[in-house]
C-alpha positions in Angstrom: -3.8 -56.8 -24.7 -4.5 -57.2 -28.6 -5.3 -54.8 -30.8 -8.5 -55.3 -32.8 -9.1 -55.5 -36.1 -10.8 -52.0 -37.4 -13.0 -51.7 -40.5 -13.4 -48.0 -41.0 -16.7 -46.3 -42.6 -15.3 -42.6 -43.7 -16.9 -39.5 -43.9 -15.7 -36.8 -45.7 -12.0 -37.2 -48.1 -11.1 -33.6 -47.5 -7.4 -32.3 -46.5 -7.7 -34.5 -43.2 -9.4 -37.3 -44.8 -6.9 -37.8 -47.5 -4.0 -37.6 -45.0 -5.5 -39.8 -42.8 -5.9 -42.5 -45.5 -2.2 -42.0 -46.6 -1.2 -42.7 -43.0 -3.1 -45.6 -42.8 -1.8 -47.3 -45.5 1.6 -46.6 -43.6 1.0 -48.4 -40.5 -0.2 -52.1 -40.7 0.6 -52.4 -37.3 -2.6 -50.7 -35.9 -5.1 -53.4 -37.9 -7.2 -51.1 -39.1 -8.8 -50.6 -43.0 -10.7 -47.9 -44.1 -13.7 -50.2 -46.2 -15.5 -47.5 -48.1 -15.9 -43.6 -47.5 -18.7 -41.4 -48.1 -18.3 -38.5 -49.7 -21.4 -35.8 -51.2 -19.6 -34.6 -54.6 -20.0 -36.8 -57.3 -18.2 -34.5 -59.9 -14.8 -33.8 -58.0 -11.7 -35.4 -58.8 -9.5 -37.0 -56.1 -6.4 -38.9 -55.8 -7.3 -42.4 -55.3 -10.4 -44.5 -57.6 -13.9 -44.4 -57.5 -13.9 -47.8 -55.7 -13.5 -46.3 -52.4 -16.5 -44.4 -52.2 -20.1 -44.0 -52.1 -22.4 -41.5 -52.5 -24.8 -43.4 -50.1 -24.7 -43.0 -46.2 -26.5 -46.0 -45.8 -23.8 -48.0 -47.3 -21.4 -47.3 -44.7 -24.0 -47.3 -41.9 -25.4 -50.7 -43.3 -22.6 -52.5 -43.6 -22.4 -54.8 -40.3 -18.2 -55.2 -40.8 -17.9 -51.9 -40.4 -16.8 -51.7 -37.1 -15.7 -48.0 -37.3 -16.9 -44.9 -38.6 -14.7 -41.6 -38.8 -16.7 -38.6 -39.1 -14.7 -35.7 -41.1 -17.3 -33.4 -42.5 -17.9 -29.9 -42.0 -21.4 -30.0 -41.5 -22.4 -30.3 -37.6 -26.2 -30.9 -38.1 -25.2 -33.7 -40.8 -22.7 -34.6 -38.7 -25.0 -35.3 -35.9 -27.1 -37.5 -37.6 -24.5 -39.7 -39.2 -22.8 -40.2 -35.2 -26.0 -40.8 -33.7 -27.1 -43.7 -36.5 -23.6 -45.1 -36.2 -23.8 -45.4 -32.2 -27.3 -46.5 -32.6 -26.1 -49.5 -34.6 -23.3 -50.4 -32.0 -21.1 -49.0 -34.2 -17.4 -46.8 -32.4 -17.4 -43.2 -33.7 -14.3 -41.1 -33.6 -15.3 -37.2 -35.3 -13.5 -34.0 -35.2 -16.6 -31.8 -35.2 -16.1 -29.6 -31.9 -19.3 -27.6 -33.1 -21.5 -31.3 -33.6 -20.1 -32.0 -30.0 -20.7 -28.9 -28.1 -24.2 -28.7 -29.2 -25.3 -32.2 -28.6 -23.1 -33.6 -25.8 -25.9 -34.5 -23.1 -27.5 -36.4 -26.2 -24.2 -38.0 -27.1 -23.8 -39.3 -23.5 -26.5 -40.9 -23.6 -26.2 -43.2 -26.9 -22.8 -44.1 -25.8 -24.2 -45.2 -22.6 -27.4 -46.5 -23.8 -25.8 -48.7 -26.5 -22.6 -49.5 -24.7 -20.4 -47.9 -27.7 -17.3 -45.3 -27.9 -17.3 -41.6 -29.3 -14.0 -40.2 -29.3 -13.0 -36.6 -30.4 -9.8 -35.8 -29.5 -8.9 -34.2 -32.8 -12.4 -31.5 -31.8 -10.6 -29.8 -29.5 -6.3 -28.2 -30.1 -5.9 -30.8 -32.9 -2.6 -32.9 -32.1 -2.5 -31.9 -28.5 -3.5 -34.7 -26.3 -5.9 -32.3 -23.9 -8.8 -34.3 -23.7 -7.6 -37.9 -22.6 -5.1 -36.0 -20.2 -8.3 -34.0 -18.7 -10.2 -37.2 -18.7 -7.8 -39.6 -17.2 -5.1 -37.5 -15.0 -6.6 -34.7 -13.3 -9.5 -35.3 -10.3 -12.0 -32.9 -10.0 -10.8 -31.5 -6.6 -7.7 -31.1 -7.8 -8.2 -29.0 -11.0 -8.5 -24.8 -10.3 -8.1 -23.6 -13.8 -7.5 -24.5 -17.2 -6.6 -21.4 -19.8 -5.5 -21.8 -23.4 -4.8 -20.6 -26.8 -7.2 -23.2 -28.5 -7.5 -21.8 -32.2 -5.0 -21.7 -34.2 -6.4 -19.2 -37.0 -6.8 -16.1 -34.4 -3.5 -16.9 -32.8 -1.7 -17.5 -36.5 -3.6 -13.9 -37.3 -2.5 -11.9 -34.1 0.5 -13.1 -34.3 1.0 -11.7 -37.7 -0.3 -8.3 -36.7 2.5 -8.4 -33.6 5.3 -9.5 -35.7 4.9 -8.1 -39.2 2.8 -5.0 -38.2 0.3 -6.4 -40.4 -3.6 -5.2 -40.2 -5.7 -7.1 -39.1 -7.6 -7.6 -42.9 -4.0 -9.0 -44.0 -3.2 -11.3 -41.5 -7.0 -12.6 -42.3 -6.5 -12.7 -45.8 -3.3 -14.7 -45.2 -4.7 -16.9 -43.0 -7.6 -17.7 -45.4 -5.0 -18.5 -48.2 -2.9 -21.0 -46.0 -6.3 -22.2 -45.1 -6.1 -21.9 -41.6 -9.3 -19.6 -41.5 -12.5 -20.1 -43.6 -13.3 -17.5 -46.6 -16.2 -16.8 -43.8 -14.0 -16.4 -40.8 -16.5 -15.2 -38.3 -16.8 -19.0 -36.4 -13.1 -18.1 -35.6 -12.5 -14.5 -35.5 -15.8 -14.7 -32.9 -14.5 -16.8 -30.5 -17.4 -19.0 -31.5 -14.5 -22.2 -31.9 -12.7 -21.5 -29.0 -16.2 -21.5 -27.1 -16.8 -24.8 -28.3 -13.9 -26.4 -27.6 -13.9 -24.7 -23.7 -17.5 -26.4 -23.4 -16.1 -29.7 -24.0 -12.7 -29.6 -22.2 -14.8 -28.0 -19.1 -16.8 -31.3 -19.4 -14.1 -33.7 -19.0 -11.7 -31.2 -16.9 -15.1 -30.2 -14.0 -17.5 -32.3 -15.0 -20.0 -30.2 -15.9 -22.1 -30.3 -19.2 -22.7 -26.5 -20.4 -24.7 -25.1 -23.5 -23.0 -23.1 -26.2 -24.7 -20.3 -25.4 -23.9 -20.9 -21.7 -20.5 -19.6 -22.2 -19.6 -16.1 -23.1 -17.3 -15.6 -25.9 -15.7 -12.3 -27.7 -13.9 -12.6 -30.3 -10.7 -10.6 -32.3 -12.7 -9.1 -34.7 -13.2 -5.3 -32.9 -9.2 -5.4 -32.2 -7.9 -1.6 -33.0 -4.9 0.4 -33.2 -5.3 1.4 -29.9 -5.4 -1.8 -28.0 -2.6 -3.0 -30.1 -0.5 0.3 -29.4 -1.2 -0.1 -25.9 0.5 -4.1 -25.9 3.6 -2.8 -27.6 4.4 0.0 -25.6 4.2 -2.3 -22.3 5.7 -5.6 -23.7 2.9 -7.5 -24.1 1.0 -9.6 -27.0 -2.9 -10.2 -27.5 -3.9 -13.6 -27.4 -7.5 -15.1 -27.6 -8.0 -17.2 -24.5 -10.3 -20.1 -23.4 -10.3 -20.1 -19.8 -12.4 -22.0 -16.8 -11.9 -21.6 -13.3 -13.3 -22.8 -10.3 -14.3 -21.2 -7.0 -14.3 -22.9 -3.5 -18.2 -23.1 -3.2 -18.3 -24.7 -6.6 -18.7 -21.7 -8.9 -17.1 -21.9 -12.1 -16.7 -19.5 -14.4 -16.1 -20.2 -18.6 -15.6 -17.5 -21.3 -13.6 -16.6 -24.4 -12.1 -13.4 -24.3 -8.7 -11.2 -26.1 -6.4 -11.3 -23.2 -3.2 -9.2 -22.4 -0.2 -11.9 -21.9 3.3 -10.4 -20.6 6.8 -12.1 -21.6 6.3 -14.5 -18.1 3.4 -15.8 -19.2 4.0 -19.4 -20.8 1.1 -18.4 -23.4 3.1 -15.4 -24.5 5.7 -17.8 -27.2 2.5 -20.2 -28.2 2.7 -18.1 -32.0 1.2 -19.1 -35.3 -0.7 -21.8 -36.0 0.0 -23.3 -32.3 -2.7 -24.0 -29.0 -1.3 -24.0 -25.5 -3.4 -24.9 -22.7 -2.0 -24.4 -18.9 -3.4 -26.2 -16.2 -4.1 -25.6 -12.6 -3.7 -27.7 -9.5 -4.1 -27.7 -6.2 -0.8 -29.3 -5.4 1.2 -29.8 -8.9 0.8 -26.2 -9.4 1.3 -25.9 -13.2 1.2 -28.3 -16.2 1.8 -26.8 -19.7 0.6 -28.4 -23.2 1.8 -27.1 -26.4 1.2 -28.1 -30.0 -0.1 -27.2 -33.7 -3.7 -26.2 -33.6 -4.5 -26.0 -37.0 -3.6 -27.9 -40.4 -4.6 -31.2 -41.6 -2.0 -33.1 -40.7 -2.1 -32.0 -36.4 -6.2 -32.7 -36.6 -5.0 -35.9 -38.6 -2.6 -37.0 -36.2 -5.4 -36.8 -33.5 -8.2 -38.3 -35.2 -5.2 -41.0 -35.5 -4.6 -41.8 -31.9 -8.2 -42.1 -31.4 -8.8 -45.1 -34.0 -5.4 -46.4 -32.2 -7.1 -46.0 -29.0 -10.1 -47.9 -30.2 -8.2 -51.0 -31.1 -7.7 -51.3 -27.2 -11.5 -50.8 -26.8 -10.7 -47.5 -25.0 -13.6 -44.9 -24.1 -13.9 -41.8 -22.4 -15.6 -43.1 -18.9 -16.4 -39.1 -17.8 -16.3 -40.1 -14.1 -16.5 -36.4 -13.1 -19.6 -36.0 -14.9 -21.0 -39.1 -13.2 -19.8 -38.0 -10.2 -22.4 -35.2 -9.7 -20.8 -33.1 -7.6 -22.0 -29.4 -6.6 -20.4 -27.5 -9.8 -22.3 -24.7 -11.0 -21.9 -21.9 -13.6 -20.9 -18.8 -11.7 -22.0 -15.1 -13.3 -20.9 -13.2 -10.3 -17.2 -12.9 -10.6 -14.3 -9.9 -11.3 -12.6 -9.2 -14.4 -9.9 -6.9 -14.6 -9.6 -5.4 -18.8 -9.6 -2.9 -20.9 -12.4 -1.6 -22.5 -11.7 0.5 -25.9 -14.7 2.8 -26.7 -15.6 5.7 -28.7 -14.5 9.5 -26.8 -18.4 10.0 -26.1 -18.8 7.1 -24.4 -16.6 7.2 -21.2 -18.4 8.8 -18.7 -21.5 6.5 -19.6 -19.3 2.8 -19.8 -17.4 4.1 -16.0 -20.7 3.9 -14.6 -20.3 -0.3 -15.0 -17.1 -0.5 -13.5 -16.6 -1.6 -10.3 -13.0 0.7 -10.1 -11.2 2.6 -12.3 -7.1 2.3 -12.5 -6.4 4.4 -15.9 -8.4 6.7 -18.2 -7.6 7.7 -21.3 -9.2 9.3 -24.2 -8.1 11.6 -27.4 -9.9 13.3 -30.0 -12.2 10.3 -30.6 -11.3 7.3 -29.2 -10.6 6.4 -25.5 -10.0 3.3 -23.3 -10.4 2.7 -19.4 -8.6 -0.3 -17.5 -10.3 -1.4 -14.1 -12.4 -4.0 -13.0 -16.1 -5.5 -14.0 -18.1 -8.0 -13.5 -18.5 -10.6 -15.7 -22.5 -9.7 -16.2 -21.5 -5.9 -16.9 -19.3 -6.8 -19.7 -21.8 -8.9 -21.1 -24.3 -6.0 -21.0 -21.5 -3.9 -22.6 -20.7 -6.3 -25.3 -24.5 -7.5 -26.1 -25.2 -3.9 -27.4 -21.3 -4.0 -29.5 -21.8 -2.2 -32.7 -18.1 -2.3 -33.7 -17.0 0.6 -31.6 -15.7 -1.1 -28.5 -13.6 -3.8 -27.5 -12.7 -5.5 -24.5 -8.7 -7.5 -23.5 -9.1 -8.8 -20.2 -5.8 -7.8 -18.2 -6.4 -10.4 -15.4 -9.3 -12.8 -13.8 -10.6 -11.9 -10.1 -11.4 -15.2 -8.5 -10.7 -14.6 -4.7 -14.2 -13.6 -4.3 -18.1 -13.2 -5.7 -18.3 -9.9 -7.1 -20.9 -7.4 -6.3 -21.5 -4.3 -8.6 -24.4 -2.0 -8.9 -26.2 -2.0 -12.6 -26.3 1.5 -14.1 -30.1 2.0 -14.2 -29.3 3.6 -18.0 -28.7 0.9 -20.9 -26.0 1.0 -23.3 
C-alpha cells in the first residue's frame, strides 16, 4: 500500500508544534506538508515567518486541501470545537489533548462514525509509548485482566526527586515547573487529574468501556508527608502514582488513580523521572511491560508523529471492544489494601472504615494505619480531605466483592 499525500492544518506552534514542523521538514518520505497553522498570539515572535500562519480558524478548517488537521493547543473546550468542525468537514484529526478526549469521547465516536473520518491520539496518553494502538489492536477483551501504569511523567519526575535527592516535595515541584514538565499551576498533575484522563481512555480501548471523568476516582501526590515517605525508605520501597484497571470474572471493573507502594520486584519500581510504564495483564501471556518518556516535547512529538504516519495508510482506531457490547460494568464494591496517614485524633474514628486492621501507629500528632478498605470507604475518607490525610495503596483485592459496614458517623 501507498502512502498518501497529507496537507496538514496546525493548531498551536508551541514546544511540540515547533518540533513537529522541524521533523517534518526531515522526512519527505511520509508525504506529508504542514499548509498553514493557526496560532492565537499575534504579538509573539517565533522561529519561522509569518507566512505560515493565521490567526483565523476558519482558514484552516475552510481550506478543502487540507486533508489533515493536528490539534496541539492547551485548551480542551477550544480544542473540542476545532476536532469536531474538522471531522464534521471529512477532515482526519490527530490531537494530543487527553483532557479534550476524556471528556467528550462518546461524542467523538460518534463524528468519526457518522462522517466516516479518523481521530487519532496516541500522543494523549504516555506520550512516545505506543499504548493505545497496542491496547486497540493486540489484546482481546477476554484476554486482558489488568493494566497498571506510571502514566505522568511530572509526578513521577517529582517523586523521584524526593526518593533520590531527599528533596521536599515544594523543590522537586519547583524543579519540575522549571524543566517544564509541570505547569506553574500544577494541580491537573499533582491531582491525579492527568493520570485519570489518560486511564479513561486506555480503559476504553483496553475493556471497551466508555467512562466519565468523574467516573473514575483519582488522588493525587499532593498530601504526600514525611511519614509516608519515611515509611517507604525504611522497607525498600518507592511511591509512585499509579493508573490502574482491573477486571473481575462477572464483568466488574474497577479504575482509579492512587500513590501506590512499589517494592524493588515490581517492574514499576526503575520507571524514574520523566518516564511512564504501563504493565499488562493476560490471561495466558501473563505479563507484557511498556516503558518510555512521558513528558517533553519531543516524546509527545514523536507520537503525534506516528499518528500522521499512520494516517497516510488511512489507518483508524476500529474500537471493536466498544462495539462489542459486552457485559462490562464499573465495579465500586472491591478491596484495597493502603495506608492511610491521618492526624493522632483521628484514628479511632478512620478504624471504624476498615474492613481489618494489620499495623497501627501513631506519635505525638500524627499516625497511620495499614489494612484493608473498600474502594467506597476511601472515597468517603478522601471526599472530606482537608490536607491532613493521605492514602498509598499497598496492594489491590480483586479475588472477590467486598462487603464492609459504613460507620453511621461521617468524617
Amino acid at each position: 500500500m501507498s502512502r498518501k499525500q497529507l496537507n496538514i492544518g496546525l493548531f498551536g506552534f508551541g514546544c511540540v508544534g515547533h518540533g513537529l514542523y522541524e521533523v517534518l521538514q526531515k522526512t519527505p518520505a511520509l508525504r506529508a506538508t504542514i499548509k498553514n497553522i493557526c496560532v492565537k498570539d499575534k504579538n509573539k515572535e517565533r522561529e519561522i515567518g509569518p507566512e505560515h500562519f493565521t490567526f483565523d480558524k476558519n482558514d484552516i478548517l475552510n481550506d478543502e486541501s487540507i486533508n489533515v488537521i493536528v490539534e496541539l493547543i492547551d485548551d480542551a473546550d477550544a480544542a473540542f470545537e476545532i476536532v469536531s468542525a474538522a471531522l464534521k468537514k471529512g477532515k482526519a484529526v490527530v490531537s494530543a489533548n487527553k483532557k479534550m478526549v476524556a471528556e467528550h469521547f462518546t461524542e467523538l465516536l460518534k463524528l468519526q462514525k457518522e462522517y466516516n473520518v479518523p481521530l487519532l491520539y496516541e500522543a494523549a496518553a504516555c506520550a512516545s509509548m505506543p499504548i493505545i494502538r497496542n491496547l486497540e489492536e493486540y489484546y482481546d477483551n477476554d484476554l486482558l485482566e489488568s493494566i497498571e501504569g506510571i502514566v505522568n511523567g511530572s509526578t513521577n519526575y517529582i517523586l523521584t526527586k524526593t526518593f533520590e535527592e531527599n528533596l521536599s516535595y515544594d523543590e522537586a515541584l519547583k524543579q519540575a515547573q522549571d524543566k517544564g514538565f509541570a505547569e506553574s499551576n500544577p494541580i491537573l498533575d499533582t491531582g491525579g487529574f492527568d493520570a485519570k484522563y489518560k486511564l479513561q481512555i486506555l480503559v476504553a480501548h483496553a475493556f471497551g468501556y466508555i467512562a466519565k471523568p468523574n467516573d473514575i476516582f483519582n488522588i493525587g501526590i499532593d498530601n504526600i508527608g514525611e511519614l509516608e515517605l519515611k515509611y517507604a525508605r525504611e522497607k525498600g520501597l518507592k511511591i509512585k502514582l499509579v493508573a490502574k484497571a482491573f477486571k473481575r470474572e462477572d464483568g466488574g471493573l474497577t479504575a482509579l488513580v492512587i500513590p501506590k507502594f512499589v517494592s524493588p520486584e515490581d517492574r514499576l519500581y526503575n520507571v524514574d523521572d520523566v518516564f511512564n510504564g504501563v504493565i499488562t495483564k493476560t490471561g495466558f501471556a501473563d505479563t507484557h511491560f511498556f516503558v518510555g518518556k512521558g513528558a517533553g516535547a519531543y516524546p509527545t512529538a514523536s507520537a503525534v508523529l506516528s499518528d500522521i504516519s499512520a494516517l497516510s495508510y488511512d489507518y483508524r482506531y476500529e474500537y471493536k471492544k466498544i462495539y462489542r457490547e459486552e457485559n462490562v460494568f464499573l465495579a465500586g464494591d472491591v478491596a484495597l489494601k493502603v495506608l492511610l496517614r491521618h492526624k493522632k485524633e483521628d484514628a479511632e474514628n478512620f478504624k471504624l472504615y476498615f474492613n481489618d486492621i494489620e499495623e497501627a501507629y501513631t506519635n505525638h500528632d500524627t499516625g497511620y494505619l495499614t489494612g484493608t478498605i473498600t474502594l467506597e470507604n476511601l472515597k468517603t475518607l478522601q471526599s472530606q480531605n482537608g490536607g491532613d490525610r493521605s492514602f498509598i495503596l499497598i496492594q489491590a483485592v480483586t479475588e472477590k466483592k467486598a462487603e464492609a459496614t459504613i460507620p453511621l458517623e461521617v468524617v
